[in-house]
N, C-alpha and C positions, 0 to 999 in steps of 0.2 A: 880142643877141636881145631883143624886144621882146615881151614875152606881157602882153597888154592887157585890164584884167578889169573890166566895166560891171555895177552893178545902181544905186545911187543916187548912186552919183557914179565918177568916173574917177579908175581910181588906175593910172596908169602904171608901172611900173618896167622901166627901162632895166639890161641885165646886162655890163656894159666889163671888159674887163682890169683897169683898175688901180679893178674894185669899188666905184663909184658909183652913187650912189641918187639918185633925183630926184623928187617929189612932185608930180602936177598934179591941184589940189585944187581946181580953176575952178568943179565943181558944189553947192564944199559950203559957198560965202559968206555964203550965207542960212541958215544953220544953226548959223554959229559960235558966235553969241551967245549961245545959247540951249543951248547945252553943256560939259562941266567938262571942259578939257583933260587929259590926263595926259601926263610927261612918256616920252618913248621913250627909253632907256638904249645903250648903243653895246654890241653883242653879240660875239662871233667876229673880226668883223672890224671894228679899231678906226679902220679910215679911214673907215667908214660915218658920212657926217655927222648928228649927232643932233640932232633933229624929234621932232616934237609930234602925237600923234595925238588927236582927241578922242574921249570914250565911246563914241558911236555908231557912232565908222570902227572902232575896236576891234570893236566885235560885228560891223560887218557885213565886216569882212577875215577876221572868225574864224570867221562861216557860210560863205564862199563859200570854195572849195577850190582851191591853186593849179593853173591848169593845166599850167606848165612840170615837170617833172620835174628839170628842171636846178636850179630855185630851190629850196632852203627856206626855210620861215617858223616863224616859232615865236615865240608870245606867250605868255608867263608872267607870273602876276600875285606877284609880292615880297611877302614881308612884310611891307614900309611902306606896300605898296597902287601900289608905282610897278611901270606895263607895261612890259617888258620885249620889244622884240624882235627877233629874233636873224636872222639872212639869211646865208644861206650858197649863193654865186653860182658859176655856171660863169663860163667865162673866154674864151666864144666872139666872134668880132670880126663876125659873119653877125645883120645886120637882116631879119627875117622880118616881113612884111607880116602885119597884125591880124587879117586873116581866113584866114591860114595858121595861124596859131600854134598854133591847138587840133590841127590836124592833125598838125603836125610835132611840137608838144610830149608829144602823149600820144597815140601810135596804139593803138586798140583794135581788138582783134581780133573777128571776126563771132561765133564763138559766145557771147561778151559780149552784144554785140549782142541776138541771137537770144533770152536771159536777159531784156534789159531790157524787149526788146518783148512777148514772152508773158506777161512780169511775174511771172518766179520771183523777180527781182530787182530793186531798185530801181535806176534809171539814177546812173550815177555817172561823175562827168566829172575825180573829181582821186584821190588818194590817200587818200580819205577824211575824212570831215567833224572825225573828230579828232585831224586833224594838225595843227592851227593851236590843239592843245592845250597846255598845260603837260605835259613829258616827264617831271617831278618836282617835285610841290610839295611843299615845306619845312614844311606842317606837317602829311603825312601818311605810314605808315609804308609801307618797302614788305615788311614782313611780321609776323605776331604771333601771338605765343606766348600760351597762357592756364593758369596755373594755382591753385589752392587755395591761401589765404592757408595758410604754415604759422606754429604756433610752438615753442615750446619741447620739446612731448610728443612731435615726431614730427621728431628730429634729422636722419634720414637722407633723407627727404624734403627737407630743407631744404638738407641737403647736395649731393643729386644738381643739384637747381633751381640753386643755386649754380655748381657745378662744369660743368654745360652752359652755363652762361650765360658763362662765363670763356670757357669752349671756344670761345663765338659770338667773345668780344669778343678771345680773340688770332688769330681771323682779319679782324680789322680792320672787323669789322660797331661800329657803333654801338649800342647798345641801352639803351631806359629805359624805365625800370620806373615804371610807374602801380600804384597801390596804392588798392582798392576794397572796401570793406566787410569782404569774404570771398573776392574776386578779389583774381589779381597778373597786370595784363598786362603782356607784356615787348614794347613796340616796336620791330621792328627796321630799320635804316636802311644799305645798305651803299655804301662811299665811292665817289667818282668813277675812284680806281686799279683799284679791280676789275672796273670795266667798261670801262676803256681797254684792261685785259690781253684783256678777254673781245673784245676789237674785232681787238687786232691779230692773235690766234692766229685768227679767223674769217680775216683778210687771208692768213695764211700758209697758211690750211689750200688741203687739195686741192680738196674740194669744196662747203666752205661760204662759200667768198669771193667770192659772188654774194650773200649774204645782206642783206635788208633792212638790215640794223644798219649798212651800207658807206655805205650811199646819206644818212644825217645823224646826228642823236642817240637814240639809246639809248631805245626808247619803254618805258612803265612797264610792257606785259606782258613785254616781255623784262627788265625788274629781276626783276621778281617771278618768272619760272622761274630765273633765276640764284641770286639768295638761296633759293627754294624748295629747288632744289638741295642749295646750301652748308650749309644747314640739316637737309637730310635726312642728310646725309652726314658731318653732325660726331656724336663719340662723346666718350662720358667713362669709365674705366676700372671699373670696379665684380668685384672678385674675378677679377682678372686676367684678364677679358672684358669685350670691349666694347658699351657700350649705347649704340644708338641712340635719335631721336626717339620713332622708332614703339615702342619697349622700354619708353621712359620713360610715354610715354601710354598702355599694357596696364598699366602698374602704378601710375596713375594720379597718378604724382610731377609730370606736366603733363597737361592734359585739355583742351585743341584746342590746332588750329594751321591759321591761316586767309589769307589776303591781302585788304586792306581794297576795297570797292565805292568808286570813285568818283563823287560826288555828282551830279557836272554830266552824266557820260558817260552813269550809270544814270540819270539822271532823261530824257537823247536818247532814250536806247536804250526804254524805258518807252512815252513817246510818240510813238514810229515804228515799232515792231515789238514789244516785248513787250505787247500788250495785244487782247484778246476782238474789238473792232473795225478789227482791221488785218485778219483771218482773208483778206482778198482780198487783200490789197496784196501787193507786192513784197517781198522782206528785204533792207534794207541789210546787202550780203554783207560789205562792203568797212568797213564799221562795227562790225560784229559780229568778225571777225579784229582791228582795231587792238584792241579792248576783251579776247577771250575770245583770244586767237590763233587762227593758223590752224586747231586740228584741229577747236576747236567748230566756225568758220567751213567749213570742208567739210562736217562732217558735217548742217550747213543748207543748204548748195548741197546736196548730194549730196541730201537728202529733199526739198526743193522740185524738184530735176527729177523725182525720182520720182513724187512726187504731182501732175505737174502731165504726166506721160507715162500718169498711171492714169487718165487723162480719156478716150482714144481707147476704151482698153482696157475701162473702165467700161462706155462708152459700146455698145461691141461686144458685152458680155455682157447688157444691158439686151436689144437686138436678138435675140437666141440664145432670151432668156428671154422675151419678146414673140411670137417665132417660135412657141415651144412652146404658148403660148396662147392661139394662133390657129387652132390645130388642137384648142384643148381639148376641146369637143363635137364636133367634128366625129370623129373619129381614129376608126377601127375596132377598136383595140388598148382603148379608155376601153369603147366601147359592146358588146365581145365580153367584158371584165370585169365591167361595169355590168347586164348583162342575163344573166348565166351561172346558170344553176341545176347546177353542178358542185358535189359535192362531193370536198371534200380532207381530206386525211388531219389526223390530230392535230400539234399543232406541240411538244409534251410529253407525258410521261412523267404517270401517276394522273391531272391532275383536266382535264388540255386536249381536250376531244369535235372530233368531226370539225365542220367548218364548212362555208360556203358560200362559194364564191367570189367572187359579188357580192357580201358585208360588207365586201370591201378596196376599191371603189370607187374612195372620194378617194382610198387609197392610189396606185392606179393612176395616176391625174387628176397627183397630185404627180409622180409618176417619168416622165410625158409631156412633162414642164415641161423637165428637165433631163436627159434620154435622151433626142436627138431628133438628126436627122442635122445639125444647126446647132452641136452641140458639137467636130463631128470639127474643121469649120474652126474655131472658136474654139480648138482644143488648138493647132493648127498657128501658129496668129497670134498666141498666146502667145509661141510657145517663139521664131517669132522675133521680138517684141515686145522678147522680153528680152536676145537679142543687140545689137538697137537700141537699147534702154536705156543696156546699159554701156559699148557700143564711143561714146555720144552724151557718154553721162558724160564721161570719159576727154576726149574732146576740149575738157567745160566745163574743167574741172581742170586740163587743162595749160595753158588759157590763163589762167586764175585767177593757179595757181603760179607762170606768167610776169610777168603782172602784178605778184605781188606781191615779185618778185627770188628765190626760193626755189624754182624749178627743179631747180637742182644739189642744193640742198640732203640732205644727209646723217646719218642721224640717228645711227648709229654715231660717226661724228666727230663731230658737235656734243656726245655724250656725253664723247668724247677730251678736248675742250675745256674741258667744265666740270669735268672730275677735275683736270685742272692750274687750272683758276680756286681751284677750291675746295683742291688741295694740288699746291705744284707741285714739289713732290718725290715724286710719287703714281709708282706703278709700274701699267705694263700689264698688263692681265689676260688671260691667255695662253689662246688657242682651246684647248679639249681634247675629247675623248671618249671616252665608255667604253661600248662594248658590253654591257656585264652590266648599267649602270646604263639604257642603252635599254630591252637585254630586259625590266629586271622595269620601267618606265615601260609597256611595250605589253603587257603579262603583265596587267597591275593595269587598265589602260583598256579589256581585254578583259572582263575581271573585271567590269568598272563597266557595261560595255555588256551583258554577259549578265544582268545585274540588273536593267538599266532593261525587256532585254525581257520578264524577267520579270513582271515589275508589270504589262503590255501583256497577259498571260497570265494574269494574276490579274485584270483588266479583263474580258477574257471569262469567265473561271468567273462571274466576278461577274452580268452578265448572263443566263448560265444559269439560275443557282441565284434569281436575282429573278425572271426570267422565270418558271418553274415555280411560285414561291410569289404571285408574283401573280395568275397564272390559278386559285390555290382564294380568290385574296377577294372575295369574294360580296358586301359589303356595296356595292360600286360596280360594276357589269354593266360600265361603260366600261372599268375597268381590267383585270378579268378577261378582258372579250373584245379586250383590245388589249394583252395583257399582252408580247408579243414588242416592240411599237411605245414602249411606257413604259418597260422594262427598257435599252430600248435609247436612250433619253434619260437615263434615269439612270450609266446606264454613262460617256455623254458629260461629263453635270456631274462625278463620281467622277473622270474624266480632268481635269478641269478644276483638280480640287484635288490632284492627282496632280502636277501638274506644277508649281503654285504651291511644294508640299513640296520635291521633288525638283529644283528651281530653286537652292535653297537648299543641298543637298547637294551638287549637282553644283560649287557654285563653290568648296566645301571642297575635294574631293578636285580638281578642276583646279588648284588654289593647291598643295596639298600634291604633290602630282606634279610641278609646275614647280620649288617646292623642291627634289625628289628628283633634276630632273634638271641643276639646278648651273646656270644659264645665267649666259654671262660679262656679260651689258650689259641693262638693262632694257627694251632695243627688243626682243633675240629673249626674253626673258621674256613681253611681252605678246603677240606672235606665237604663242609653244608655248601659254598661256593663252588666248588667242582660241580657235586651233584646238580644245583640248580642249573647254573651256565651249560652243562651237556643234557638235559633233559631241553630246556629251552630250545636250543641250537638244533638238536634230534626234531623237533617237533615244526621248526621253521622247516629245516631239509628236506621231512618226510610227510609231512603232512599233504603237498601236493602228488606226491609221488606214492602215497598208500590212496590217494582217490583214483591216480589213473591206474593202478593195479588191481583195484576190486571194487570201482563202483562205475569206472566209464563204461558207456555201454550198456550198463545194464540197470540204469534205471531212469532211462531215457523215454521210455514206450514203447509207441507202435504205430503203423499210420490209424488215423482217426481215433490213437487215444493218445496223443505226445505229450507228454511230461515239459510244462513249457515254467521258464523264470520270467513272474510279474505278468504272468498271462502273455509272455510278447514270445522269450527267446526262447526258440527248441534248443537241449540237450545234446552233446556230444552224443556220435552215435562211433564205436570200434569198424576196423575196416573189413570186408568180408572174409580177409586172410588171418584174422586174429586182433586182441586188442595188446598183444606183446611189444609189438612194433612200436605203438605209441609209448611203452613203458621206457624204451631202448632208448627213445630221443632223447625224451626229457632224461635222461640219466646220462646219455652220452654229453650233451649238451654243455649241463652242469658239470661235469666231470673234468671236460674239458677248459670252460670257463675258471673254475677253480682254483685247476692245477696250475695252468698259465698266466693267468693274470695276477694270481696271487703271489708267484713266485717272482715273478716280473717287479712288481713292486714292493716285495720283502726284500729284494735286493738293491732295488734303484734307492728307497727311501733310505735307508740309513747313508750309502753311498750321495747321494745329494746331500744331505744334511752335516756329512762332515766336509763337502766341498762349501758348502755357505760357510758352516762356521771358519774354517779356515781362509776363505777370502775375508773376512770380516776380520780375522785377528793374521794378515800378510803382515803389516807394520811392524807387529811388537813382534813376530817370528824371526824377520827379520834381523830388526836389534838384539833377540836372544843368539843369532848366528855368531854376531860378530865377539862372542865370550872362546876363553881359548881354553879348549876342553885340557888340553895339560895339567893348565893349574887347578881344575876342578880335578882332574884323577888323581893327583897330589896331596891333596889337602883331604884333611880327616870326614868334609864332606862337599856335596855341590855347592854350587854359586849363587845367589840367589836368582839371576838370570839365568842360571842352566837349568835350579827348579821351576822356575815360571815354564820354561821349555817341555818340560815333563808333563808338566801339569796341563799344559794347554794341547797340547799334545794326546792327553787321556779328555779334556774337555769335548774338544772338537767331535769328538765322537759322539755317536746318537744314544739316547738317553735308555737306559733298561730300568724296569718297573718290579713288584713281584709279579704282575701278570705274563714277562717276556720269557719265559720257560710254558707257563700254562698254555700261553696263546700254541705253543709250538706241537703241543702232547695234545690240545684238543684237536689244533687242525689233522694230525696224525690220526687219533682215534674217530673222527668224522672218515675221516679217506678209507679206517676198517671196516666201517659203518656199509659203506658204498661196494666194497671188494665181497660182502659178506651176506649183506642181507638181501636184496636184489638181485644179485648176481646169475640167477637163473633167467633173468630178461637180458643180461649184460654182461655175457661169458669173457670178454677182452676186459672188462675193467681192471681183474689182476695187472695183466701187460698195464695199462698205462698206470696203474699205482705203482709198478716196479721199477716203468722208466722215470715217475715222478721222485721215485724216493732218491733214487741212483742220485740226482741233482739235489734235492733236499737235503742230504748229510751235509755233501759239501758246502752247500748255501746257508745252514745252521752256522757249518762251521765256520769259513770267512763272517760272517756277521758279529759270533762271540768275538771272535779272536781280533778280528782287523776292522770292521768297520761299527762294532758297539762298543760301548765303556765295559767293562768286566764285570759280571754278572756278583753279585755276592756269595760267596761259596757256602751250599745248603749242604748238610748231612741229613742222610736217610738210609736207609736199608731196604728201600724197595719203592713203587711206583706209588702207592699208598692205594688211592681209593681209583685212581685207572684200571687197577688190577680187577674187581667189583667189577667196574663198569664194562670193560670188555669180556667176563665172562657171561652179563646180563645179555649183552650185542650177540655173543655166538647163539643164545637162546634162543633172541629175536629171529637170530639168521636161521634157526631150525623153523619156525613157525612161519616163516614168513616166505620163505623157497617153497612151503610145502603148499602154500596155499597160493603162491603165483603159479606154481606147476599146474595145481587142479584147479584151479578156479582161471586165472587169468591167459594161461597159455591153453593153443588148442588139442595137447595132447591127449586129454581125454576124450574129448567128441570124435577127435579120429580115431582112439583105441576102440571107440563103443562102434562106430561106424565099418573095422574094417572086419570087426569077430560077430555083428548084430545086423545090422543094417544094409551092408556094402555086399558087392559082389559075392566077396567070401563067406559070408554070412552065412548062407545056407549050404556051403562046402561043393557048389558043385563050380561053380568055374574053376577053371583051368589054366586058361590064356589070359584072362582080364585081369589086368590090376586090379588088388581091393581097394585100395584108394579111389580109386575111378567114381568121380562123379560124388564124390565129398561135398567138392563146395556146392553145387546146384543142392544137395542136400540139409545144407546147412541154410538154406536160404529161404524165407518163405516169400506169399505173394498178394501182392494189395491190390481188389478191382476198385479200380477207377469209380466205377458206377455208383459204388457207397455212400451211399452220402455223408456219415463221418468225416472220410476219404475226403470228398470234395471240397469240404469245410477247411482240411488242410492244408488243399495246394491249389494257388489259383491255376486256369487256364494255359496260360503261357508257358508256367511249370512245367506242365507235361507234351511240351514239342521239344524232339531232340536237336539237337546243333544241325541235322539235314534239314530241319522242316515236319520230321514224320510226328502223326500224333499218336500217343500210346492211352489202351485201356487198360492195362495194368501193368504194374512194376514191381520189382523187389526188393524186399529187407533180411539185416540178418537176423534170424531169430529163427526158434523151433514153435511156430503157431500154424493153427488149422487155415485155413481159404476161406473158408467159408464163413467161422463166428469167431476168430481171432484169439481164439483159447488156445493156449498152451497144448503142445501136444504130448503123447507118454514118452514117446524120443527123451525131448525136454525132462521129464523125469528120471528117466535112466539115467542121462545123464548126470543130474544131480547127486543122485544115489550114489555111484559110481565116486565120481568128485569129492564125497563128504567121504567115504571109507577110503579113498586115496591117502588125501590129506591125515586121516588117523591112522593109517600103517606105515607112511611115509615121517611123517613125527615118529612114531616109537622107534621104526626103527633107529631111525639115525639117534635119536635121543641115545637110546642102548648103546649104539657103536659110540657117542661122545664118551659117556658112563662107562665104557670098557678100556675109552682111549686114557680115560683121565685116571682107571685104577691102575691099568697098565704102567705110566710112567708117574713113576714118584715124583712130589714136589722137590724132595732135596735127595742130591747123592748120599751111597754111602759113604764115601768117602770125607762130604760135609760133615757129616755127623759123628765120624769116629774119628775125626780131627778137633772135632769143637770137646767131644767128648775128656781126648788125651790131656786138650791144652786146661780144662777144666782140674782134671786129676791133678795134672804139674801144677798147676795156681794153686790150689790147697793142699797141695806137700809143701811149697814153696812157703805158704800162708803159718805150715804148723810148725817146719821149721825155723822161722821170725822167730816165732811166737816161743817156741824152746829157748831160744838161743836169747831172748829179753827174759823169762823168765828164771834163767840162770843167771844171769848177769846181774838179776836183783836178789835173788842168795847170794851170790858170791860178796856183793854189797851189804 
């Protein structure tokens, strides 16, 4: 095979049987002299004849990516400075023409494609730009421990420090100790045996021997989850119980444990995609997985298609909301509110007087904007928006996974795997279950849930009890005569800090409950932890926000029967133009809150915290300056000052957990929460979830890359139980659009009004709007004289800001005048409302169920790829297996 690679000069390599190499180096004559050769070393394969590469072919063989998948390459630079490199050749006898070879050597599949060209992604033609990396260099660790210089006064500290560090080194890790002022970093190194073992039990296993790790050598994020592993998992004996890492580090006998940033990768990775001026470009996906592993790398596909599918969606709510403000002056509904000399009833209890219905105006103006018959199909296009979304994802993802060999890939087994790396006399941990330990798990998460709605409950009192006391402060007329409109932004923010509190809580007791519930392997550990912490979090966000969407309003009264708390406070009552208005606040509010402030200090905190630690270790930065990097390039490795430099260096940086990827995928899937299921009250939330993510990639990024320690690189083949969860979300978002349309917006009372009730009702106007005189219809009316009535509102109540006194007033609602019964209007309604909502569900339901059989979860192309390379592994397999079995006759 002959895979031929052109940029400044021709570098041919021929791939034969018996593993020759051949160099045709015809464009690089003129260039020799003027460069310092180095020599190339004999790799793997010792018949490879060894040649002379010079500086410039080095860099430009180690920018440019191979295309065969059959070849590797690997240059490493030694500690004496001599290039290294390594080629590991198929054994095919088939010459493939030069402008075939990109096709045959690396077929990609379309939704790749489809990536590169919309530019969620950046085009990528080989296995990544750092492959033609060093897979381990010799003078850096692949892990490190940090702890507090001890001495004399604090024996047991010194002992534990001691006795783990044995523990590391009789499982064959390397470790050395750098000693620093008042630091002790322990660097750890683990040998070449422990990654042969980790390779062959990947070959034997069932379903990880499609694994990346098959296909050549061992790249550094897969050391680093290996040792990460061995090192969580080693203990030292302390009172006949054993302590773990994480034990030792709560009781501060070590205090971090981190894996070091590569220099060359993070300074790529910096200026291609972590930085403020990429915000358009593409993500090197396929860069970002060699460095962070796969689950970072999904979880940046997975948000670049989202934010780059919120464009259509933005784009359609912009329309919706343009729609609505095209009828602003014009609408009959603005100009019947705008020009009404009705009066209405008090909206409180002591100091709130009857008012005028034209004072709510702009109110009105607002709730035209986003109650308009342009939201119904925006709910519809949503819900299957979002079907398209995931069924689209799912097809990026499988072709990713395939790309990157971890298709099969198994995370239970690959955990199998590292228990015997790490002890291979380790015993199985046996499935179990127990009922009582269920019950009191969903006993206690009921518990947790009737708490958060409480708080959603004390949200509204709150509301009330502001509302009431804002309408007696005099000192501001605005606040007083808008005291329902303020109270209810304040309620919003109060939510806002409600949930920052209780963010915090909820991840206690999810943690503590996954405790309680014993799980055998750390995959369904973070599953049972997923699901808890996002049901929790759902229930904090929406709990106030499914009360103002379908219970404000309407279960408040009436005059002289008001639904009051504690006998004192009346009930929120919606505003004559709809109760949608109020759903938009609070959702605008928060959204905003959110977006901003969260991001504001996702980025300041890590950014402060490596400016502390670095003013705090100025001194010893300093002294590491004054080393002369020569004689560390020189020497077979760093200095122990130029490691201290490294290390402090990765130190300084702000500390990541396993929750600093979840944190990032839940705040993400809360923001689909919000773009999804409400969205029919809040047509713009796509636009600001779009312009938030647009910031969000980048702000992810600089944080892995420059202002956090490096994440420990996760293997996975998909989002795992996210995938679940956002398909339950679009659900929600069908059931939950359909019933803010007919219950919460006033789309239906107008439909019923302008085909029943209204002008047009009876077919014979002409000239009159049907709309006309909606709202006075919507409206009923409370005499004074009642005594119920009177009971409700003192005296003073009912004088308006002239002086004038009124015998009766109005409310919203469809009740009679006279005995305050509900009127048949009121029913139609209803009726109406209730078969809405169930042919609005089926259908879109249908349209989801069409969209999702429509597009397959995985290409063809996945599949008659995974198929072919399947057939070659067991030809491959049968012919092993002939060619030993003759060789033991011929014996």
């Amino acid at each position: 095979m002959n895979c031929i690679v052109k940029r400044d000069l021709q570098f041919t390599l021929c791939c034969h049987q018996e593993a020759e190499t051949r160099y045709d180096l015809s464009n690089r004559q003129s260039h020799t002299s003027s460069r310092q050769e180095l020599p190339v070393t004999r790799g793997f394969f010792p018949n490879i004849p060894t040649t002379r590469l010079t500086a410039l072919d080095r860099v430009s063989a180690a920018e440019k990516r191979p295309l065969c998948q059959d070849t590797e390459e690997r240059l490493s630079c030694r500690g004496d400075g001599v290039t290294q490199l390594d080629l590991t050749m198929s054994t095919s006898h088939r010459d493939v023409p030069s402008n075939q070879a990109r096709k045959l050597c690396h077929k990609r599949t379309g939704s790749i494609e489809l990536l590169e060209v919309i530019g969620v992604v950046k085009k990528d033609y080989g296995s990544g730009s750092f492959s033609m990396l060093p897979v381990h260099s010799p003078q850096s660790f692949d892990y490190v421990l940090v702890a507090q210089k001890t001495d004399d006064d604090d024996p047991e500290s010194f002992r534990k420090q001691r006795d783990f560090i044995n523990a590391l080194r009789d499982k064959q890790l390397t470790i050395q100790k750098i000693i620093d002022e008042d630091k002790v970093f322990y660097g750890i190194t683990a040998p070449k045996e422990i990654f042969e073992t980790y390779r062959y039990l990947l070959k034997v296993s069932d379903a990880c021997n499609w694994s990346c790790e098959q296909q050549g050598n061992i790249p550094q994020s897969t050391r680093i989850r290996i040792v990460d592993f061995i090192v969580d998992h080693t203990s030292i004996e302390s009172d006949g119980e054993p302590e773990y890492l994480s034990d030792l580090i709560q009781r501060n006998i070590f205090e971090a444990q981190f894996c070091l940033h590569e220099k060359q990768e993070q300074k790529e990775l910096s200026s291609s995609w972590a930085r403020w001026t990429a915000c358009l470009n593409g993500q090197p996906i396929t860069d970002v997985r060699d460095y962070f592993g796969e689950k970072v790398a999904l979880y940046f596909l997975w948000l670049g298609w989202y934010t780059f599918l919120l464009i259509p969606a933005a784009v359609l709510g912009v329309i919706v909301f343009l729609y609505g403000l095209a009828f602003f002056k014009t609408s009959p509904l603005i100009q019947e509110v705008c020009q009404s000399d009705t009066i209405m009833c008090p909206l409180c209890d002591d100091k709130c007087k009857v008012w005028q219905l034209s004072d709510t105006c702009t109110y009105a103006k607002v709730s035209i904007l986003f109650d308009n018959e342009g939201t119904v199909a925006f709910a519809m296009f949503m819900a299957v928006w979002a079907t398209v979304f995931l069924e689209f994802w799912k097809r990026h993802r499988a072709s990713y996974v395939s790309e990157w060999k971890v298709f099969d890939w198994c995370e239970e087994e690959e955990e199998l795997i590292l228990e015997i790396v790490n002890n291979p006399n380790c015993e199985s941990k046996k499935h179990s279950h127990s009922y009582l330990r269920s019950t009191l798990v969903m006993a206690l998460v009921t518990l947790m849930l009737l708490l958060i709605i409480g708080l959603a409950h004390a949200l509204v009192v709150f509301r009330v009890i502001a509302s009431e006391q804002l309408a007696k402060f005099n000192s501001w007329s605005f606040i007083s005569e808008n005291s329902n409109t303020v109270a209810f932004m304040l309620g919003a923010v109060l939510h806002y800090l409600t949930i920052i509190i209780m963010t915090k809580v909820n991840r206690k007791v999810a943690m503590k409950l996954c405790e309680l519930e014993k799980a055998r392997s750390n995959a369904a550990v973070e599953r049972s932890f997923t699901v808890k912490m996002f049901v929790f979090q759902f229930f904090t966000l929406f709990s106030s926000l499914i009360y103002t969407a379908f219970f404000l309003g309407r279960i408040n009264g009436h005059p002289g029967g008001y639904v009051k708390l504690a006998g004192k406070w009346r009930l929120e009552e919606c505003h004559p133009s709809g109760c949608l208005t109020d759903l938009f606040i609070q959702m605008a509010v928060i959204l905003f809150l959110k977006q901003t402030i969260n991001n504001v200090f996702e980025f300041s905190g890590p950014w402060f915290t490596r400016w502390l630690k670095r003013l705090q270790s100025r001194k010893l930065r300093q002294k590491v300056q004054q080393c002369s990097k020569k004689n560390c390039m020189e020497s077979t490795g760093l200095c122990d000052n130029c490691k201290v430099k490294d290390l402090l260096r990765n130190f300084e940086l702000d500390s990541v957990d396993q929750f600093s990827l979840f944190d990032e995928f839940l705040e993400m899937v809360l923001q689909f929460s919000f773009t999804t299921i409400f969205v029919a009250a809040f047509p713009l939330a796509p636009l600001l979830a779009l312009l938030n993510n647009i910031i969000e990639i980048r702000l992810d990024a600089i944080k892995m890359v420059s202002l956090e320690r490096r994440l420990i690189p996760k293997k996975t083949n998909d989002i795992g139980i996210w995938t679940d969860v956002l398909e339950t979300i679009g659900v929600l978002a069908v059931i939950a659009n359909g019933l803010v349309i007919g219950i919460s917006s006033d789309f239906i009372p107008r439909l019923v009004y302008r085909y029943r009730y209204g002008p047009c009702g009876n077919s014979t106007a002409t000239e009159t709007d049907c709309m006309s005189g909606y709202i006075q219809n919507s409206l009923s009316i409370a005499n004074i004289s009642d005594e119920n009535i009177k009971n409700d509102f003192l005296p003073e109540q009912l004088i308006t800001y002239n002086g004038t006194h009124v015998t009766s007033c109005s409310y919203r609602d469809y009740r009679s005048n006279e005995d305050y019964t509900l009127t048949n209007q009121f029913w139609v309604i209803q009726a109406i409302r209730f078969a809405f909502v169930v042919l609005f569900e089926h259908v879109v339901v249908m349209c989801k169920f069409i969209a999702g059989w429509f597009v397959p979860g995985s290409p063809l192309e996945v599949k008659n790829t995974r198929l072919q390379d399947k057939l070659d592994r067991l030809k491959e397999e049968l012919k092993a297996e002939r060619k030993r079995h003759a060789r033991s006759q011929n014996e």
